[in-house]
N, C-alpha and C positions, 0 to 999 in steps of 0.2 A: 783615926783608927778605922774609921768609916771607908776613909777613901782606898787606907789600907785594903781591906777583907773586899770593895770591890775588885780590885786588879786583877787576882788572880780569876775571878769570874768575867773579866772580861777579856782576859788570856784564852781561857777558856772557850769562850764564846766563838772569839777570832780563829780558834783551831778548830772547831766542827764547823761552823760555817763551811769551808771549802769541802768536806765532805758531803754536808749535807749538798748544796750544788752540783756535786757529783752525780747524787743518786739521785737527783730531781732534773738530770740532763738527758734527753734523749737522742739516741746517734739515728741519723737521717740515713734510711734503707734505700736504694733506687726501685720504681715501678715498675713493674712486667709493663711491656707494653710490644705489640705489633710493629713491625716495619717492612713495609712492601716495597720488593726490589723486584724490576721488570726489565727482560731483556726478549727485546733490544730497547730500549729508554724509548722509541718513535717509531712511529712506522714510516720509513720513506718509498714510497712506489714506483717514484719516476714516473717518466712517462707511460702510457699502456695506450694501446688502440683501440680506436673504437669496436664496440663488440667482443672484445677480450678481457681477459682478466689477468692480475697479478694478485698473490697470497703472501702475507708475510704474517711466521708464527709465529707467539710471545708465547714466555714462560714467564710465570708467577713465583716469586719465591720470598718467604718470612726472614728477614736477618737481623727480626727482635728476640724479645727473651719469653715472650707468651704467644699463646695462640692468635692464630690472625682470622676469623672468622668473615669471611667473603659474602654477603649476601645477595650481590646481583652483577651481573655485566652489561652493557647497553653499549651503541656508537649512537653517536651524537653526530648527524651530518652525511648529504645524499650520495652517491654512488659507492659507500663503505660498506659493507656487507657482515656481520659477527658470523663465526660457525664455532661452536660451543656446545658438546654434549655436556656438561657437567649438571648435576643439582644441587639446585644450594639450599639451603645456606649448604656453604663446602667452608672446613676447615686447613688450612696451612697452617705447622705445628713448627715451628723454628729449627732453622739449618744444625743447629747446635742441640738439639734434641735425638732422643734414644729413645722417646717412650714409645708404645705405640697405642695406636689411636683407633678404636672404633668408631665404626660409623661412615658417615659421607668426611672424609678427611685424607690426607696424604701431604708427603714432604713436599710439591709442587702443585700449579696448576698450570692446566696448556690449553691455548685454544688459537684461533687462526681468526685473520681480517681480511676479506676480499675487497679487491678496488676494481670496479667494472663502469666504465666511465659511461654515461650516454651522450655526452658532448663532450666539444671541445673545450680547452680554457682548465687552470689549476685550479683544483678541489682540494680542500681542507676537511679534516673531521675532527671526532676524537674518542678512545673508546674511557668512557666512566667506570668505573671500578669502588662499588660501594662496601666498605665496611663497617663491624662496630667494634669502635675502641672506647665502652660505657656509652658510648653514643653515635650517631652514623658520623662516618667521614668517609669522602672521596678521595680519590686518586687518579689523574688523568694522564691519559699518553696521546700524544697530537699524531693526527693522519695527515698525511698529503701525499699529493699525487698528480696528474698531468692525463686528462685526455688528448692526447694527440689523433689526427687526419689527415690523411693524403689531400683532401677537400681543403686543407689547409696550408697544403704545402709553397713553402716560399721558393722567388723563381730563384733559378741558378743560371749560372752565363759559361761560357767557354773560358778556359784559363782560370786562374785561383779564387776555389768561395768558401767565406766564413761560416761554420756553424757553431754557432753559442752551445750548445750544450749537447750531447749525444739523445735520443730519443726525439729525432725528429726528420723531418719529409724535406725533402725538394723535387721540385719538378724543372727536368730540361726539355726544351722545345728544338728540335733541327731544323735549318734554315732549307737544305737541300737536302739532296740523299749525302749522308757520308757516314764515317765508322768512329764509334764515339768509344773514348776510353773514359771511365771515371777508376778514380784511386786515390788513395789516404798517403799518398809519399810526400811528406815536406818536411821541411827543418825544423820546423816546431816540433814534430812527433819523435824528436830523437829521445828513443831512451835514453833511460839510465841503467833501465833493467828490462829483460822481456817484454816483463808485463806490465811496463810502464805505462804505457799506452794498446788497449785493446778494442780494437776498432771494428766493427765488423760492418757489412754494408748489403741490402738485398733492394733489389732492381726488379719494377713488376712495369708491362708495359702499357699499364692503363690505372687509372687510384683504385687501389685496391684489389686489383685483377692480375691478369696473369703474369705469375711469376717467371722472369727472364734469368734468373741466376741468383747465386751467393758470390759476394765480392771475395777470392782465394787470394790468400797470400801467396807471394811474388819474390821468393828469396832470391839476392842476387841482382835485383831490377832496380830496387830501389837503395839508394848508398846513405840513404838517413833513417831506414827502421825496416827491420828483418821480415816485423809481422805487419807490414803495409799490407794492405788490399786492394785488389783491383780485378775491374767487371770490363769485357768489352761487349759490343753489341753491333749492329748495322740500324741506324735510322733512315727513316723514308724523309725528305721535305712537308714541315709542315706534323710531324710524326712526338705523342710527349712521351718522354719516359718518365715513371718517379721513383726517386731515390730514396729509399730509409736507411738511416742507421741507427740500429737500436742498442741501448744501454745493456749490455750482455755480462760486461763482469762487472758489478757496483764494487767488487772491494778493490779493482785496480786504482794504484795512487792517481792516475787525472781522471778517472772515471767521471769527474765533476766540471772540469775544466771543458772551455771549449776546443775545437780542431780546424783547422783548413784542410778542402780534399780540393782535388783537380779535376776540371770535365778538359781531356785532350781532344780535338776533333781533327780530321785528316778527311780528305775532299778525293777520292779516288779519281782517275782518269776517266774523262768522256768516253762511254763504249768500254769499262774495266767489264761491270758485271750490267746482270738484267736490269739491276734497279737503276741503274744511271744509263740506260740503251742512246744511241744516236739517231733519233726519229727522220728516215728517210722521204722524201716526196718521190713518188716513181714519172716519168721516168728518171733513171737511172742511167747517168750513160761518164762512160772511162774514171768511173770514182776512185781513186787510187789511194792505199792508207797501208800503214803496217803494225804489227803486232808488238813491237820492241814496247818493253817496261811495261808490259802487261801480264797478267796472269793467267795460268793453266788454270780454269776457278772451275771449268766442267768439263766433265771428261765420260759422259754417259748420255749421249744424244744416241737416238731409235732410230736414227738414218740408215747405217751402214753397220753391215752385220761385222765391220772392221773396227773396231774399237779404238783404233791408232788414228781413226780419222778424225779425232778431237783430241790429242793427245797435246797438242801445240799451244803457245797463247791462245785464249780467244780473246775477239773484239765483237761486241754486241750492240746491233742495229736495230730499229722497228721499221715495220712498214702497218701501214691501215688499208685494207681494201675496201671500199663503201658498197660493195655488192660483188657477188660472184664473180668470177672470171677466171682468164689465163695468166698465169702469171710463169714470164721465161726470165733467166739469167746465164750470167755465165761469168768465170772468175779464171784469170788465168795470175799462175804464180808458183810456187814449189811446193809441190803436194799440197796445194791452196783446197777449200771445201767452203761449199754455202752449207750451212744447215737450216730451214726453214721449220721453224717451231712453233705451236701454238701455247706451249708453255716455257716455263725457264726450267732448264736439265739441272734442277736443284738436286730434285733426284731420279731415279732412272724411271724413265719414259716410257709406255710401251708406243708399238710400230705407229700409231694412228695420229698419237701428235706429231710425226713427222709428216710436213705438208710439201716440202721437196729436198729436193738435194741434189751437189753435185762435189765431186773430185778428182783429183786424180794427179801422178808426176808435175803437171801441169798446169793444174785448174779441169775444168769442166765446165759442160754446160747443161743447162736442164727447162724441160715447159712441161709445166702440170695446172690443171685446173683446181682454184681453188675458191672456197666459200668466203664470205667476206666476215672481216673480223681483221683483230689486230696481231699481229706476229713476232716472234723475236728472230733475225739474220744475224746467225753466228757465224764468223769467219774463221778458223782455226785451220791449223796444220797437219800432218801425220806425222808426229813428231820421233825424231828428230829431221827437220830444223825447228828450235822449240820458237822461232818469231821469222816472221816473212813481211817482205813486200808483196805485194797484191794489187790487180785491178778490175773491176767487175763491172756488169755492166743488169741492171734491172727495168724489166719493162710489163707491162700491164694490158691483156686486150678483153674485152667486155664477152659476158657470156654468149654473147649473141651474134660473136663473130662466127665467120665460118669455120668450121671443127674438120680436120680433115682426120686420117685414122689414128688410132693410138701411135702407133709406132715410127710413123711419120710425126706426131708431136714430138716423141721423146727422144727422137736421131737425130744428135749433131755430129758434122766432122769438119774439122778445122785442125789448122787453117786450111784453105783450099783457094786459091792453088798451093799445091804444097811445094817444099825445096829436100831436106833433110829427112821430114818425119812429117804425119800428121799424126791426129789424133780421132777415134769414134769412141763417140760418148754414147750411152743407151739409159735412161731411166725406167725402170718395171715396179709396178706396187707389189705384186708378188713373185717369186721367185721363176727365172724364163729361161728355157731354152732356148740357145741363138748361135746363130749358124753366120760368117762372115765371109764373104770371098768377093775378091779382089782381081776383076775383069780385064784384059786388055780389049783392044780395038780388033783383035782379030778371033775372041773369044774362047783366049787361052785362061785358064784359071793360075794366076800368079802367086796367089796369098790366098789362104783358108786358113781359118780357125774354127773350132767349135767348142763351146762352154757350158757347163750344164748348170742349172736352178740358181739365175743371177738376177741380185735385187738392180744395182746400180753395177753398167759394165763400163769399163776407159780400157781400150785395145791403143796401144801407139805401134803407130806401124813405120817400120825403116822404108823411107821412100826413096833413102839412097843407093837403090842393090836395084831399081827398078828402072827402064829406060825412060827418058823425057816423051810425055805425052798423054793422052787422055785416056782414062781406063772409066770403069765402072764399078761402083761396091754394092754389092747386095747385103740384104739383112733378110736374114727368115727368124723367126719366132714362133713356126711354128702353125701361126694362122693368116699373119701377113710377108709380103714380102715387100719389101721398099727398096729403091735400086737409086743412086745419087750419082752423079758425075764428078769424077776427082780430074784435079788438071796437075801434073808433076812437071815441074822447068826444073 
């Protein structure tokens, strides 16, 4: 009976039991708790030059369920620099919040890292980010960065060089003078997309000094990438250029990857331009040469108020004169001209660097005294014909020769004896009156001319309308007169 009257008390028992467990169960809440999301997750700087800076800005933001209470910022590590107005403690209140918040607090926090390298070689930092979650905890985001130098630059060669990664130097050296092309054209840089590869390229001609150009794209030049670039230049022998390319758009897809660029070089002709000249010894005598495959490269010599008398190829000579003196020439050829300069007609000249001159149908001839120092002997045409044959002749007499009158230095005529035609040449530094006539033996006046305010004068005279035999030319200018013997067969 006993065991009877327990059962149902132990029925009993077994059925509140699980209630009571019930109510003695507690269901697990989750924590408010902070979580710091930072963009961009790292600072990457790339390269940066020396004495420069790069900034890269982070934002702060909560994408927990409670407040995120910020108590300090720091970088950890040398050329990283914080700029940070804020005061803290500063709160971030979570993205998913409405409430609003007094005080030092807001939905974000912003602030900026500068990288300002003082040497070479990659930098690391990091900036710390202290909170309290019940207690302090950290948050770090890693720096890095790249001081680069021209001081650094690795050498480059002519024909194809590799650069590992964009933000960095090279230097090329020129063996002689010649005309140096550098550019980003090769098969590796083939897009996929425009902006697959963005390359840019600037050229200073000394580290760090004077800037020579931006590398411009070249549509149409290059048949493997639209937005290739490319710089050209003229180097002297012995002369360094250096090259940067700097890291311009990080989110292009090979922004990371390395690239090959090209240095072209091309060797102009002996005698093209001033920098490559053909250094003469004087005398000079029947030097014979032509213009063909040369270039019209100047066209503004102070010689002749005729502007057509450089219009032709030139071809460019030096001479040195080691002390004062006379210096004669004469060049015969189709509308052949000396120009005698004491600089290169880069740009326009005035009258005083011209140190002689002659031209004409012909050639010419010319004798001036000059100072000593070195020269450039431009040969050109009145073009058209834009290339000639040529033959000249250059000769040197010390200042201490005998000087006879200006006008007698500067009257040639030739040939003589004549046949067909001869030629009178006249040289004047400023602008002369001159009176020409053309004597026979029995002191009939055969040929006159007169011409007014002439720097450089070429008269050719028809010697064929005149009888065989010896006449006389005079020349007036005015204060001298000089009289020459012509012989006509």
């Amino acid at each position: 009976m006993k065991h009877m009257l327990a059962l149902p008390g132990l029925l009993i028992l077994l059925g509140v039991a699980p209630v009571n467990a019930l109510v003695n169960l507690k269901i697990e809440q989750p924590v408010p708790i902070p979580v710091v999301s930072v963009t961009p997750q790292s600072g990457e700087f790339g390269g940066v030059q020396l004495g420069y800076s790069r900034t890269v800005d982070f934002t702060v933001r909560n994408t927990g369920t409670s407040d995120l209470n910020i108590k300090k910022l720091e970088v950890v590590g040398s050329n990283f620099i914080l700029s940070d107005y804020t005061i803290y403690p500063f709160e971030v209140f979570p993205d998913t919040s409405n409430a609003f918040h007094p005080g030092n607090s807001g939905r974000f926090l912003k602030f900026s890292v500068f990288f300002i390298p003082t040497d070479a070689g990659v930098k690391t930092g990091k900036v710390v980010i202290t909170y309290d979650n019940n207690s302090d905890e950290t948050y770090e985001i890693p720096l890095t960065g790249e001081g680069i130098s021209c001081r650094e630059a690795t050498v480059a060669t002519k024909g194809e060089n590799w650069a590992p990664h964009q933000n960095i130097w090279f230097k090329y050296t020129a063996e002689k003078f010649s005309i140096v092309e550098v550019n980003s054209c090769h098969p590796h840089q083939q897009p996929v997309g425009r902006d697959q590869w963005e390359l840019f390229m600037y050229l200073y001609s000394d580290c760090c000094g004077t800037f020579l150009g931006t590398g411009s794209e070249f549509p149409g030049t290059c048949k493997y990438s639209p937005t290739a670039v490319l710089q050209m230049t003229t180097m002297e022998a012995g002369e360094t250029i250096y090259i940067f390319w700097p890291l311009v758009s990080l989110t292009a897809p090979s922004a990371k990857e390395g690239f090959y660029f090209n240095i072209n070089v091309t060797y102009p002709v002996d005698g093209d331009v001033c920098e490559n000249a053909i250094p003469l010894t004087l005398p000079v005598i029947n030097h014979f040469g032509n213009t063909r495959g040369l270039n019209d490269d100047y066209n503004r010599s102070p010689c002749s108020s005729y502007p057509n008398y450089m219009d032709g190829n030139d071809k460019v000579y030096s001479i040195t004169l080691t002390q004062d003196g006379y210096l004669s020439g004469n060049i015969l050829g189709t509308y052949a001209s000396i120009h005698i300069l004491d600089l290169c007609p880069k740009v326009e000249l005035e009258k005083f660097h011209c140190k002689a001159f002659t031209g004409g149908p012909n050639g010419g001839h010319f004798r001036k005294k000059i100072d000593a120092g070195t020269y450039f002997v431009i040969v050109s045409s009145w073009s058209p014909p834009q290339s000639i044959d040529y033959v000249f002749n250059l000769s040197w007499e010390d200042v201490t020769a005998v000087e006879n009158d200006y006008l007698s230095n500067s009257l040639n005529v030739y040939p003589n004896p004549a046949h067909d035609k001869f030629t009178v040449g006249i040289n004047n530094d400023a602008p002369t009156d001159l009176t020409l006539e053309l004597v026979n033996i029995s002191g009939q006046i055969v040929y006159r001319n007169q011409v007014k305010a002439v720097y450089n004068f070429i008269d050719e005279i028809d010697a064929s309308r005149f009888a065989r035999g010896v006449y006389y030319l005079k020349v007036n200018n005015g204060k001298e007169l000089q009289v020459r013997k012509v012989v006509i067969e």
